[in-house]
C-alpha positions as semicolon CSV with decimal commas, in nm:
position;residue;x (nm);y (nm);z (nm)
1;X;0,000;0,000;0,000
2;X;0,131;0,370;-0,125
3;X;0,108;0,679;0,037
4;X;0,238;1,019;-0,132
5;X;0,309;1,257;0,100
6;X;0,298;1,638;0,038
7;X;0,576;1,868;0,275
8;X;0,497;2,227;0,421
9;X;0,606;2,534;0,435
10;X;1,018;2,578;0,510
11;X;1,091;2,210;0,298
12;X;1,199;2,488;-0,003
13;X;1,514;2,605;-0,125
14;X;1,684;2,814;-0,385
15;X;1,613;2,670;-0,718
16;X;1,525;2,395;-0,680
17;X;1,256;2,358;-0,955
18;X;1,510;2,424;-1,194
19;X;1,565;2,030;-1,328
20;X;1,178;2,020;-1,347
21;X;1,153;2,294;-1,629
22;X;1,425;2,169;-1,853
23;X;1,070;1,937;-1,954
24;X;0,918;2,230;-2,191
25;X;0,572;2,089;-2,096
26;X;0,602;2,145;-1,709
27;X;0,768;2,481;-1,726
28;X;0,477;2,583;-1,993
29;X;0,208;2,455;-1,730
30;X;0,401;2,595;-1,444
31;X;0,392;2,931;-1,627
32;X;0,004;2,901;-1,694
33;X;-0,036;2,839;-1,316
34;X;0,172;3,176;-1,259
35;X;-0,054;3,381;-1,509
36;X;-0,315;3,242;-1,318
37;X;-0,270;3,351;-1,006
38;X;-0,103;3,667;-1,060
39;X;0,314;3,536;-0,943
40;X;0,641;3,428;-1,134
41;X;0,673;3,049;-0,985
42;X;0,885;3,065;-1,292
43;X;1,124;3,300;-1,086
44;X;1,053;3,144;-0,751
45;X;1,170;2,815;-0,846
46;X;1,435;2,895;-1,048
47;X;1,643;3,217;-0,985
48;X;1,465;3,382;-0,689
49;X;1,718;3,396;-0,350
50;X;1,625;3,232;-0,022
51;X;1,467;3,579;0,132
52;X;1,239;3,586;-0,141
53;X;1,094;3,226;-0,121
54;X;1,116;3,218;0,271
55;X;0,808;3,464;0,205
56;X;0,489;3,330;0,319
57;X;0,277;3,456;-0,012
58;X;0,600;3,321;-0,206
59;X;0,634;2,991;-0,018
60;X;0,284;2,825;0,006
61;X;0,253;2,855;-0,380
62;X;0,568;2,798;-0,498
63;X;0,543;2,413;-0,265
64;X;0,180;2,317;-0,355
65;X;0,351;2,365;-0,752
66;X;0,629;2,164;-0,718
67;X;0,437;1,898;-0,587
68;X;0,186;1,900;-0,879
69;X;0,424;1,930;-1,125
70;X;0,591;1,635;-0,995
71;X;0,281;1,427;-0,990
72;X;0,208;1,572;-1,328
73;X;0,558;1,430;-1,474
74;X;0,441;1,075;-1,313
75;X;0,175;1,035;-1,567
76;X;-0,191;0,985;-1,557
77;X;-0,115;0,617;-1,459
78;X;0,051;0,687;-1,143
79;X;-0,158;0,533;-0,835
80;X;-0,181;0,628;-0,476
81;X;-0,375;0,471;-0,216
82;X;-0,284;0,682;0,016
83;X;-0,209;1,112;0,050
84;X;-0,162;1,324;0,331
85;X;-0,026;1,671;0,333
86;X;0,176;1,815;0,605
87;X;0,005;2,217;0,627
88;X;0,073;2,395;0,323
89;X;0,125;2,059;0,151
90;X;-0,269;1,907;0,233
91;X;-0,382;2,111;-0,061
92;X;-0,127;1,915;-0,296
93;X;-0,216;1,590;-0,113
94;X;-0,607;1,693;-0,173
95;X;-0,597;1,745;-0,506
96;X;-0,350;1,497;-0,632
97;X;-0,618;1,264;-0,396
98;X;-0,888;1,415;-0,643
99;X;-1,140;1,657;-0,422
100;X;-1,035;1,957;-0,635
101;X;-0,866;2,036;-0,975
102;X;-0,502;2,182;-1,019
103;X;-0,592;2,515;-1,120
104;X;-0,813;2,553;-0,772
105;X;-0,575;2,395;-0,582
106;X;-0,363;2,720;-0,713
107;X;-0,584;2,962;-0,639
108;X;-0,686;2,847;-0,307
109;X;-0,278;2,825;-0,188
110;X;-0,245;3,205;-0,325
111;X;-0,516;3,346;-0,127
112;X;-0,368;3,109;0,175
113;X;-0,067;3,290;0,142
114;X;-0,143;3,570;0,084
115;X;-0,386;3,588;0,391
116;X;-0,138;3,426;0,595
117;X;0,179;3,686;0,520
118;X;-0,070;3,954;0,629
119;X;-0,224;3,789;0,949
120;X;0,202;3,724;1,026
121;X;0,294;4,112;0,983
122;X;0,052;4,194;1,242
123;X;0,292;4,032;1,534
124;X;0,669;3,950;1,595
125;X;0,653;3,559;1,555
126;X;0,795;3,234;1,447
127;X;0,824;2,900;1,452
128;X;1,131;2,670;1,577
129;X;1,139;2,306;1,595
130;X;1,242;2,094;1,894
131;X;1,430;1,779;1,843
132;X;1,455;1,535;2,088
133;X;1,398;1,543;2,454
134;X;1,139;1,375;2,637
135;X;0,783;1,420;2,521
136;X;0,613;1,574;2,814
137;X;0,916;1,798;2,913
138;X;0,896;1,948;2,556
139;X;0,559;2,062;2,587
140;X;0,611;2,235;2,920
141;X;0,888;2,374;2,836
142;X;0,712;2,520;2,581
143;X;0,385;2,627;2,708
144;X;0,573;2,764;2,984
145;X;0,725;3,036;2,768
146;X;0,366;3,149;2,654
147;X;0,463;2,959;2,324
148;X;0,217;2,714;2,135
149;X;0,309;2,339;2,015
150;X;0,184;2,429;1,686
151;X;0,340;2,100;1,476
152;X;0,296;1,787;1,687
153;X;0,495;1,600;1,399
154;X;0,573;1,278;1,598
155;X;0,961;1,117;1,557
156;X;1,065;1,306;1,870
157;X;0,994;1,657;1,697
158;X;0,750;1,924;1,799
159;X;0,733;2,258;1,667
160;X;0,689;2,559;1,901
161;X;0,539;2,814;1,757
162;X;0,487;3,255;1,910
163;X;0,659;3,532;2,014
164;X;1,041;3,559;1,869
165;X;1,168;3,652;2,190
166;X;1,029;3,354;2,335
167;X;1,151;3,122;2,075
168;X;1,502;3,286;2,164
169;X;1,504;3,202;2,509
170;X;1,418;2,848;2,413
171;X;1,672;2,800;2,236
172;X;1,929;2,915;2,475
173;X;1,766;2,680;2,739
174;X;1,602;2,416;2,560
175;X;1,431;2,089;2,736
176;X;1,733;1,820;2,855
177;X;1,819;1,615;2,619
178;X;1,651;1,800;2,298
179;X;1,812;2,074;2,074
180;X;1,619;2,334;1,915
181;X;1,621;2,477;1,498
182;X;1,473;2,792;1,421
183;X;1,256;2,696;1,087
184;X;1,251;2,920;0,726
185;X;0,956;3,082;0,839
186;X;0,762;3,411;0,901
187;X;0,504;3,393;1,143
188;X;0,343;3,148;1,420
189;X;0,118;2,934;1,156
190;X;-0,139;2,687;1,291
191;X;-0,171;2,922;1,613
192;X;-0,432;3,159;1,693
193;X;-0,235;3,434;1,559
194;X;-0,349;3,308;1,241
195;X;-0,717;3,366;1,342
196;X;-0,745;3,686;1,100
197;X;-0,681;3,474;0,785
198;X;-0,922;3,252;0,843
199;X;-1,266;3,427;0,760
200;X;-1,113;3,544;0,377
201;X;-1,029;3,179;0,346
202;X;-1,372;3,032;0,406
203;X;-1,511;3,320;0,191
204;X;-1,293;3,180;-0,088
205;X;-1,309;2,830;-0,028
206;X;-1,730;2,836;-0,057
207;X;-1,691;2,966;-0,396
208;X;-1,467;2,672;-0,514
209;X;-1,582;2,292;-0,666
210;X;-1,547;2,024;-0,470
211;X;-1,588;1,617;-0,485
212;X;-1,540;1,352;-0,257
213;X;-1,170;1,241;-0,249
214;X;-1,096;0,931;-0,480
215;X;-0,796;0,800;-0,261
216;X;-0,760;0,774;0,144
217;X;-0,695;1,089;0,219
218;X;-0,589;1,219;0,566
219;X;-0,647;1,492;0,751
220;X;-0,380;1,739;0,971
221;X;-0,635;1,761;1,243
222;X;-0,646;1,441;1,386
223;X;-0,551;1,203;1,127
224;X;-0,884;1,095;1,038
225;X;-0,951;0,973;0,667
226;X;-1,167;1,271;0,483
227;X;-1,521;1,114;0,330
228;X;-1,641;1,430;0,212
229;X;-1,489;1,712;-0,016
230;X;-1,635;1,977;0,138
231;X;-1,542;1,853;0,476
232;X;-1,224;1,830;0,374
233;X;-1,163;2,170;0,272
234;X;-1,346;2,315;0,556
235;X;-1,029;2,126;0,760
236;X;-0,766;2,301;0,555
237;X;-0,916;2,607;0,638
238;X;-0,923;2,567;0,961
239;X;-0,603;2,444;1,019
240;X;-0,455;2,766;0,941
241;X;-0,511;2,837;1,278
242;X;-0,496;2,531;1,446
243;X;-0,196;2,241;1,554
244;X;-0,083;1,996;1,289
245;X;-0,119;1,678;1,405
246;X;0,131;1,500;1,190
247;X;0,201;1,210;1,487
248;X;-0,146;1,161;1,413
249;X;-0,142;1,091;1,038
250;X;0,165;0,903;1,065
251;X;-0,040;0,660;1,321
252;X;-0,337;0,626;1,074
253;X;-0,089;0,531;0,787
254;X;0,051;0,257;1,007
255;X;-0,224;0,124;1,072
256;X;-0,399;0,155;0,763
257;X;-0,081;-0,076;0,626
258;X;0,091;0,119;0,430
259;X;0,414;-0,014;0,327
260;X;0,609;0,266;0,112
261;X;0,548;0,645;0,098
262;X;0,672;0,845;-0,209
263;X;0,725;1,238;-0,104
264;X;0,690;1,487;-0,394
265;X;0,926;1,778;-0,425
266;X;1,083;1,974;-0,218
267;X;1,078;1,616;-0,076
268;X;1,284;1,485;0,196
269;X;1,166;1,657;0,563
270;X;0,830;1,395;0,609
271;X;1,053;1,065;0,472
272;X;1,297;1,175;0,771
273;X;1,013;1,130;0,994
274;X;0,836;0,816;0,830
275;X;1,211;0,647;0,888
276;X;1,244;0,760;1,206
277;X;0,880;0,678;1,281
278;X;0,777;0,366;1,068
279;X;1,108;0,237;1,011
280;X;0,954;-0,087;0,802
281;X;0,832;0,132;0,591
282;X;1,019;0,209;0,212
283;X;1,098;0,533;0,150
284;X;1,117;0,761;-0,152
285;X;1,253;1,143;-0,231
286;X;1,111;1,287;-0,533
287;X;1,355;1,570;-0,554
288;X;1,412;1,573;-0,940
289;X;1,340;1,364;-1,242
290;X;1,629;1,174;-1,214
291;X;1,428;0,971;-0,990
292;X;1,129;0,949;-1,177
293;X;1,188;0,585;-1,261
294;X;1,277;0,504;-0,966
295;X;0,914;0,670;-0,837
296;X;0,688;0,442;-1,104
297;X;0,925;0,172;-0,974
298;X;0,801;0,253;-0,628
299;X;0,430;0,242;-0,741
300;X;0,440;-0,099;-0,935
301;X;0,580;-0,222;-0,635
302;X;0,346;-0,125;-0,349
303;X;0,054;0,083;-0,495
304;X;-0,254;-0,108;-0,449
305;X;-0,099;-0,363;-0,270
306;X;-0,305;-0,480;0,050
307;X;-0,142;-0,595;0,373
308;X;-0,256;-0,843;0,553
C-alpha cells in the first residue's frame, strides 16, 4: 500500500525547480499556473534567493507547484492509495487525492498565502522546531514560555510556535536532552495568531468545486480519513489556525498498512520522519526527475498492494 506525502512550508530552497523545467511541458504549465494567479513560480523556483521564497505569499505557492508538477511528470497512470499533506502541503495531497482540480488547488494556496503573510505582519513571531527530549518535558517547556506546540509532527519533533523573543530564550535553554532549529519561516502558523486569515479563506473556499476524495486521504487535524470534499476543505481552512497533528497521520498510515510512501518535491523533511517513525516502511525522495523511474518503480511495487 502507497502513500504520497505532500511537505509544508520551510521544505523549499533556492532553485530547486530548476531540473523540473528543462521538460518544456512542465515549465509551460508551471507558467500558466503563474498567469493564473497573478506570481512568477517561474522566478521562484528557479532564480529567486532564499529571502524571497522564505516569504509566506512566495512559499505556500511555490510548494503546492512543485508537488503538482511532480505528480504531473508521473503520468496519468501513477496510483496512490494513500495522501496526506503536512500544512501547506494538504492542498497538494487533496488534489493529487482528487477533491479539487489543479488550477483551484492554485488559487486556493495564493489566497492562503497571501492571507497568511498579512495575518504574520501583524505580530513579531515564528516557529522553531524541537528535536529530541522527552515528550512531556517538551511541551512544558514550551507552554511555559507562553509559546504554542503548533506542529505535533511525531519522531521526537514538535514545533513551538509565538513570540520571537520567546523562541530565543528556548533555544538558549532548551528541554534536557533535545536541541532546538529555528525553521525558514515568518510567522506562528497553525496558532491563533493566524485567526485573521481565516474568515477570507472560508469566503474563498465556498466559492470553489469540490468532490469527494478518490484515494484515502488524511487529515492534519487528527488524522482521520476525509469522506467528504467539502469537509475536507473546511479542515484546511481551519487548520490555518490550528496544531498539525502529523504524529497523528503518521499513526493512521501505520495502521492503515501502508508499506512505502513516495514524497513529492521539495521532498525529503516527512521521509525523515516516516524512517524515524515507521522504520519498516520504504521510503522515496522525489527531488528531481532523475528519480522518476525510480518513483513508477516505487508504485508498481506497493501501490494497491493490500497488507494483511
Amino acid at each position: 500500500m502507497l502513500a504520497l506525502l505532500s511537505p509544508g512550508q520551510g521544505s523549499q530552497s533556492p532553485g530547486f525547480l530548476g531540473s523540473w523545467l528543462e521538460d518544456a511541458s512542465l515549465k509551460g504549465l508551471l507558467a500558466s499556473w503563474s498567469e493564473n494567479i497573478g506570481l512568477d513560480l517561474v522566478h521562484l523556483g528557479t532564480t529567486a534567493n532564499a529571502h524571497e521564497i522564505r516569504n509566506t505569499a512566495n512559499a505556500q505557492p511555490l510548494i503546492v507547484a512543485a508537488g503538482l508538477l511532480a505528480a504531473t511528470a508521473l503520468g496519468t497512470d501513477a496510483r496512490f492509495d494513500v495522501a496526506a499533506g503536512h500544512s501547506v502541503g494538504e492542498i497538494t495531497a487533496s488534489a493529487i487525492g482528487g477533491m479539487f482540480s489543479y488550477s483551484d488547488a492554485m488559487a486556493l494556496v495564493r489566497e492562503r498565502g497571501l492571507v497568511m503573510a498579512v495575518a504574520a505582519s501583524q505580530s513579531e513571531t515564528g516557529m522553531s522546531a524541537v528535536l529530541g527530549g522527552v515528550r512531556d518535558q517538551v511541551l512544558a517547556a514550551i507552554t511555559s514560555l507562553g509559546l504554542i506546540p503548533a506542529n505535533d509532527n511525531g519522531a521526537g519533533q514538535i514545533v513551538a510556535a509565538g513570540d520571537l523573543i520567546a523562541l530565543a530564550q528556548l533555544g538558549d535553554n532548551p528541554p534536557a536532552g533535545a536541541r532546538v532549529r529555528a525553521l525558514e519561516v515568518t510567522g506562528a502558523f497553525h496558532t491563533h495568531y493566524m485567526q485573521p486569515a481565516l474568515s477570507h479563506l472560508s469566503n474563498f473556499a465556498s466559492t470553489m468545486t469540490v468532490n469527494p476524495p478518490a484515494i484515502t486521504l488524511l487529515s492534519n487535524k487528527d488524522g482521520a480519513i476525509v469522506k467528504e470534499g467539502r469537509d475536507g476543505l473546511e479542515r484546511i481552512v481551519n487548520q490555518v489556525a490550528n496544531p498539525v497533528r502529523w504524529d497523528l497521520c503518521m499513526k493512521a498510515m501505520a495502521d492503515l498498512g501502508v508499506t512505502a510512501v513516495l514524497e513529492v518535491p521539495p521532498a525529503g523533511t516527512l521521509v525523515g520522519l516516516i524512517k524515524r517513525a515507521l522504520p519498516g516502511v520504504e521510503t522515496l525522495s522525489l527531488k528531481t526527475p532523475a528519480d522518476l523511474e525510480a518513483a513508477r518503480d516505487l508504485i508498481a511495487r506497493h501501490s494497491g498492494k493490500m497488507t494483511a
